[in-house]
C-alpha positions as CSV (number, residue, x, y, z in Angstrom):
1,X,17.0,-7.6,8.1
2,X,16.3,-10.8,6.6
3,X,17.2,-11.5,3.2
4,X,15.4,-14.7,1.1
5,X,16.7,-15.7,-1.8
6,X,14.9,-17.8,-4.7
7,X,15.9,-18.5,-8.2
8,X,18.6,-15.8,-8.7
9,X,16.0,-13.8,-7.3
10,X,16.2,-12.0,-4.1
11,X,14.3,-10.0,-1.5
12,X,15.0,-8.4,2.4
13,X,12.2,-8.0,5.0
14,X,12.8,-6.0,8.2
15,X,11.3,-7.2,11.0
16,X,10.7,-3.9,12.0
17,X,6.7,-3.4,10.0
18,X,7.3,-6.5,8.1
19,X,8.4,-4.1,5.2
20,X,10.0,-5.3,1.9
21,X,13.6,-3.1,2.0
22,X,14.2,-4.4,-1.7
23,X,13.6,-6.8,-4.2
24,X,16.4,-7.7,-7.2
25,X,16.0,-10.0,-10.1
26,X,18.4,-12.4,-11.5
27,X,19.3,-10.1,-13.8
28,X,20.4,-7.5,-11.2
29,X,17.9,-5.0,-11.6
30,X,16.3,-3.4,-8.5
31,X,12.3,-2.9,-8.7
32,X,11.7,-1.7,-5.0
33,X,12.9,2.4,-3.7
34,X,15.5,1.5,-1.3
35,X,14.6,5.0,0.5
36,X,16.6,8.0,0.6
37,X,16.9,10.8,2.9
38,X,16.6,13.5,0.5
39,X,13.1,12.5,-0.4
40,X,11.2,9.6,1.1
41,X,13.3,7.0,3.9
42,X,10.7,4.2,2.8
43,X,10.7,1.2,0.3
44,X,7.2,-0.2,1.1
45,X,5.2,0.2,4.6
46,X,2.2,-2.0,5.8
47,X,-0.9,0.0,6.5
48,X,-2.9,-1.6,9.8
49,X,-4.9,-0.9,11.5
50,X,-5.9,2.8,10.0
51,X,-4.6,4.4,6.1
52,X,-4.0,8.0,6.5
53,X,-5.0,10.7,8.7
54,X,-8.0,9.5,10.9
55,X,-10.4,12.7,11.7
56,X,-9.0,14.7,15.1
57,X,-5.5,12.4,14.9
58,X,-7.7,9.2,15.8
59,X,-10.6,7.1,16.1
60,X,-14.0,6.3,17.6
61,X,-14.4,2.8,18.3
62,X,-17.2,1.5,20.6
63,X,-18.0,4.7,21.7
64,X,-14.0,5.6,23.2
65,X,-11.7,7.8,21.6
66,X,-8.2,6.3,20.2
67,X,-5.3,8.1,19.4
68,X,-4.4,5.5,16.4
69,X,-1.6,7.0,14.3
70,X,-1.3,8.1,10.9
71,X,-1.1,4.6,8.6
72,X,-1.4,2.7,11.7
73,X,0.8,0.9,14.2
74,X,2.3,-1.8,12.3
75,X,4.9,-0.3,10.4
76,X,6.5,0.9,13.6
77,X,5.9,-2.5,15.6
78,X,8.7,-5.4,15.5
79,X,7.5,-8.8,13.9
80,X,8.2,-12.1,14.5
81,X,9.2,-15.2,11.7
82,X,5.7,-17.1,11.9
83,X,7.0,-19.6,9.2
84,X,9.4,-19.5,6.5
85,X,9.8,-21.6,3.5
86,X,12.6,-21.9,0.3
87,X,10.4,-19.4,-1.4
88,X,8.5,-17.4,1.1
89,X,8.1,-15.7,4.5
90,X,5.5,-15.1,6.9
91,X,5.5,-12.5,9.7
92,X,3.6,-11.8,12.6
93,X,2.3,-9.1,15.0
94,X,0.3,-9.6,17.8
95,X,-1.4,-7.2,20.1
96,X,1.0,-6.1,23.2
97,X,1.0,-3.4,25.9
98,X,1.3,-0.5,22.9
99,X,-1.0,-1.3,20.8
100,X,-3.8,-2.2,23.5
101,X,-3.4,1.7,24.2
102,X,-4.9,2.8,20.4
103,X,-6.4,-0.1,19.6
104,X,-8.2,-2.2,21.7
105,X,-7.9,-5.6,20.2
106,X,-6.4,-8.9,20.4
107,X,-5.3,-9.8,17.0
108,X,-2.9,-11.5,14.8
109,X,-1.5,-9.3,11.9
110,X,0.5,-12.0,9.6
111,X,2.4,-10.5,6.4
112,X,3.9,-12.9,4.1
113,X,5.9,-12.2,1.3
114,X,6.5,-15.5,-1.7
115,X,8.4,-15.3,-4.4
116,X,6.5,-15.6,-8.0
117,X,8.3,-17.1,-11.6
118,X,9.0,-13.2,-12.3
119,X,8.1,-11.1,-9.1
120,X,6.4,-11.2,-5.8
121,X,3.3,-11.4,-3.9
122,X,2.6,-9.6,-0.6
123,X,-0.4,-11.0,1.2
124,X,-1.9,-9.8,4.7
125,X,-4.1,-12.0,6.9
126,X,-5.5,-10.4,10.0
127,X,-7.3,-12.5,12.8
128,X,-9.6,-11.4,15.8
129,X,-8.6,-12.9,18.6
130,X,-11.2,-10.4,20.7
131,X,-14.8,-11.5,22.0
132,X,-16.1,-8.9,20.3
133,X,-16.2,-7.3,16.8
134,X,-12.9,-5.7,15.6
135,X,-12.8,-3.0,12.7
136,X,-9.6,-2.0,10.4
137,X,-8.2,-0.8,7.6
138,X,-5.3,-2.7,5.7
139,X,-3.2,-2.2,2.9
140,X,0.1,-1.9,1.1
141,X,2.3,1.0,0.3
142,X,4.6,-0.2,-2.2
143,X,7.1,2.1,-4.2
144,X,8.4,1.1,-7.3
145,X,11.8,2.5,-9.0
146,X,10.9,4.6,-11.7
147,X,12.3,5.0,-13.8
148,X,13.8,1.6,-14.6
149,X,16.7,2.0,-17.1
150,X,19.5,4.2,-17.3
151,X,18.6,6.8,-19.7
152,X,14.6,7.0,-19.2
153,X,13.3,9.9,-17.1
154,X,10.2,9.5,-14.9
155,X,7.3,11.0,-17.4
156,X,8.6,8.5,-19.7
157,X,6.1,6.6,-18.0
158,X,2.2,5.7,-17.9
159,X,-0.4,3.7,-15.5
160,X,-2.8,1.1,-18.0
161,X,-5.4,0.3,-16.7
162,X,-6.6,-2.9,-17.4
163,X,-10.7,-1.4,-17.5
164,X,-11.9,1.5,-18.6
165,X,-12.0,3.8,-15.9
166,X,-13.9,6.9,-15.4
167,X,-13.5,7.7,-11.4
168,X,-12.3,10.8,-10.0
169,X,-9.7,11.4,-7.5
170,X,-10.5,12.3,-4.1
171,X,-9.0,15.4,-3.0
172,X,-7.0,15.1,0.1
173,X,-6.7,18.6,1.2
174,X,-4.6,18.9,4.9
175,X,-4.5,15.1,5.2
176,X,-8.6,14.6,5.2
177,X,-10.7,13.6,1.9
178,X,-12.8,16.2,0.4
179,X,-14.2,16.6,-3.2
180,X,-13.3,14.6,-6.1
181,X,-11.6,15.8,-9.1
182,X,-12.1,14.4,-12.8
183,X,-8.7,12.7,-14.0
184,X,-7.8,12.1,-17.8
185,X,-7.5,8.7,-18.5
186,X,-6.4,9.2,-22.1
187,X,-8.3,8.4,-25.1
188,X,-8.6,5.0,-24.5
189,X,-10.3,5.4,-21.0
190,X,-7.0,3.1,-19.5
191,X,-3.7,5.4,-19.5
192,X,-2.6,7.9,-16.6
193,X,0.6,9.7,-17.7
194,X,3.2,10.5,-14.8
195,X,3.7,13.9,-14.3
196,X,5.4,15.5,-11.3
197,X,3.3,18.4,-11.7
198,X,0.2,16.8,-10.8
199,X,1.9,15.7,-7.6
200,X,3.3,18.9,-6.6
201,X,0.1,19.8,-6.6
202,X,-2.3,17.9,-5.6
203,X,0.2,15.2,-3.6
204,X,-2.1,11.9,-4.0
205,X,-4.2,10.1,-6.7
206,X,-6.9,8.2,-4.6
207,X,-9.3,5.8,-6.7
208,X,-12.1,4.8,-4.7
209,X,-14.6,2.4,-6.0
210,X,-12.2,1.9,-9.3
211,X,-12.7,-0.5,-11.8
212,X,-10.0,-2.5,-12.6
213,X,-7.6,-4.9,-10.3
214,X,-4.6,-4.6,-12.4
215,X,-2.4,-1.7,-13.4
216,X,0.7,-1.9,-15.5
217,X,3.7,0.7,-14.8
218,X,5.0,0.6,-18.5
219,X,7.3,3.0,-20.5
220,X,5.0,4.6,-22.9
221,X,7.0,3.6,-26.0
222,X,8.9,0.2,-24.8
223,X,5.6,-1.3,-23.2
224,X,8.0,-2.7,-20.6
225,X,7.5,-2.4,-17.0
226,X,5.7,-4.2,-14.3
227,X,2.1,-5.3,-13.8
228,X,0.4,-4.6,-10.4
229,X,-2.5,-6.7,-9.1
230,X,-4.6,-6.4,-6.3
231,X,-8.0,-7.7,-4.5
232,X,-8.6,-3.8,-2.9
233,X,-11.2,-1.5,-3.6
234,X,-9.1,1.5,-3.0
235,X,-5.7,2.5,-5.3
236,X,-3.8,5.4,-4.7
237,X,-0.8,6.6,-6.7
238,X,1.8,8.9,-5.3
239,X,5.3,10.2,-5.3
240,X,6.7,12.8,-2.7
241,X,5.8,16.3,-3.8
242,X,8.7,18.9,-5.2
243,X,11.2,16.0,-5.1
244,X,11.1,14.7,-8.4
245,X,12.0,11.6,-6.7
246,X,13.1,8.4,-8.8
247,X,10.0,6.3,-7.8
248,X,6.1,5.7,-7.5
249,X,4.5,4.2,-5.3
250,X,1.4,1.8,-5.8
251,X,-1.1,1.6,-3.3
252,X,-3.5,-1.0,-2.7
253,X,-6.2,0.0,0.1
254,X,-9.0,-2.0,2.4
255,X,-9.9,1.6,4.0
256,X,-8.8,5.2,3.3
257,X,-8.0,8.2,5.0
258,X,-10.9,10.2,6.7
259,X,-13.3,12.6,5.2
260,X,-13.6,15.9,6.5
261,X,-17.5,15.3,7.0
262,X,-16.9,11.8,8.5
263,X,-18.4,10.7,12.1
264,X,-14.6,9.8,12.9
265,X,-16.6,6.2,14.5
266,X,-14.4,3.3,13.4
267,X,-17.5,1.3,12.7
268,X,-18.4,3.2,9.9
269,X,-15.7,4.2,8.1
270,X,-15.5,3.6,4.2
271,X,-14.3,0.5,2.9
272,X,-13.2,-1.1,6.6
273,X,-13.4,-4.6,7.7
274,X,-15.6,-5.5,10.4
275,X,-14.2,-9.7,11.8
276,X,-16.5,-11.3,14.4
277,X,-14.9,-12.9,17.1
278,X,-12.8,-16.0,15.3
279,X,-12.5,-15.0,11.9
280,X,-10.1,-13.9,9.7
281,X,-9.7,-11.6,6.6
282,X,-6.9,-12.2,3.4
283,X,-6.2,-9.6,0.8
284,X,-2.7,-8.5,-0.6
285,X,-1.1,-7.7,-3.9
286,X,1.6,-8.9,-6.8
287,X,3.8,-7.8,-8.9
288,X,5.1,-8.9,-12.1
289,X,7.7,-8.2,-14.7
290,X,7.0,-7.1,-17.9
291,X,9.6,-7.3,-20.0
């Protein structure tokens, strides 16, 4: 584990997926789910090269079948320190011997993590080292304590959009995207509430195509919380089901998981990334407190 502190501030990165274990502000107060047995061991994997389930537990790509696993390799691969600076980190994966056996790439997967005024920024940068094109999916899978006080319970709390948004959510029946259900948004187009309910139902929110780029977690009443922002087209919100866990987690995709009437080819799943040879893609996500 490394730990990286900043300003009173501090984080800790494992090596092991380059995932954020916790972040704690000066004040003390702990923003990231440090995992728990009981419901969900996670604080906040990294999603490469696939999100989800892929169709028949893997993936066409270039007309050979790979057995690429649920949300990917990463989060199960040891980084490396690529650089590191008073107030931020970057890790790196590169393709080995295990990887090369689901995905047939030579790549550089870099996560880097850097300290903001009041919160954090999680950035990924994924380069093709290949002569040949390279598809993916990328993305973050953040979970956010919640609620945040002693005293407050989880429906206490609401998502605000920062458009109006009218999208559905995509139905994710048995791991594979189906039909799309209408979601309230509230009066004002912007407001989710947090219910348990709806998860022990239904187990994801996934917004494809949405709208806005910023979301606030806020206490309905204080208005305090944390802003999300992201540069994905994807968003998905979810908690573990029947847990009535302490936490949610906020989602930022480049990719989702398959649909039931998808081809299952790489090449042409929704919302990927397709690098040439050489280049290089950059998207990631912040958070900040709102207080």
């Amino acid at each position: 584990m490394i730990c990286l502190k900043y300003n009173g501030a501090e984080m800790n990165i494992a090596e092991l997926g380059a995932e954020m274990r916790s972040f704690t502000t000066a004040d003390g107060r702990d923003w990231i789910w440090r995992g728990s047995e009981k419901s969900w061991k996670s604080s906040a994997p990294v999603l490469f090269p696939a999100i989800g389930a892929l169709k028949d537990g893997g993936a066409t790509i270039a007309g050979d079948f790979y057995a690429v696993p649920r949300h990917g390799f990463a989060k199960f691969q040891m980084f490396r320190v690529l650089e590191q600076g008073p107030d931020y980190i970057s890790l790196i994966l590169e393709q080995n011997e295990e990887t090369k056996k689901v995905y047939p790439f030579a790549f550089a997967f870099i996560v880097t993590y850097r300290f903001l005024e009041n919160g954090f920024e999680a950035r990924f940068t994924v380069e093709n080292h290949s002569s040949r094109e390279m598809p993916f999916l990328v993305g973050g899978h953040p979970a956010f304590n919640c609620p945040m006080k002693d005293g407050e319970q989880f429906e206490d709390y609401i998502l605000h959009f920062e458009k109006e948004e009218t999208v559905g959510t995509t139905l994710c029946g048995g791991g594979l995207l189906s039909d799309v259900e209408a979601v309230d948004f509230g009066e004002d187009h912007r407001t989710l509430a947090l219910k348990y309910n709806f998860f022990d139902t239904h187990d994801t929110y996934i917004f494809s195509g949405i709208n806005s780029r910023k979301v606030d977690l806020i206490h309905k009443e204080t208005r305090k919380g944390l802003r999300f922002s992201y540069d994905m087209p994807v968003l998905a919100i979810w908690t573990m089901p029947n847990k009535c866990a302490p936490y949610v987690c906020i989602e930022p995709w480049q990719g989702c998981p398959a649909y039931v009437n998808e081809t299952g080819r790489f090449e042409e799943k929704p919302y990927h990334v397709s690098l040439k040879a050489g280049e290089a893609f950059c998207c990631g996500y912040r958070m900040e407190i709102l207080d």
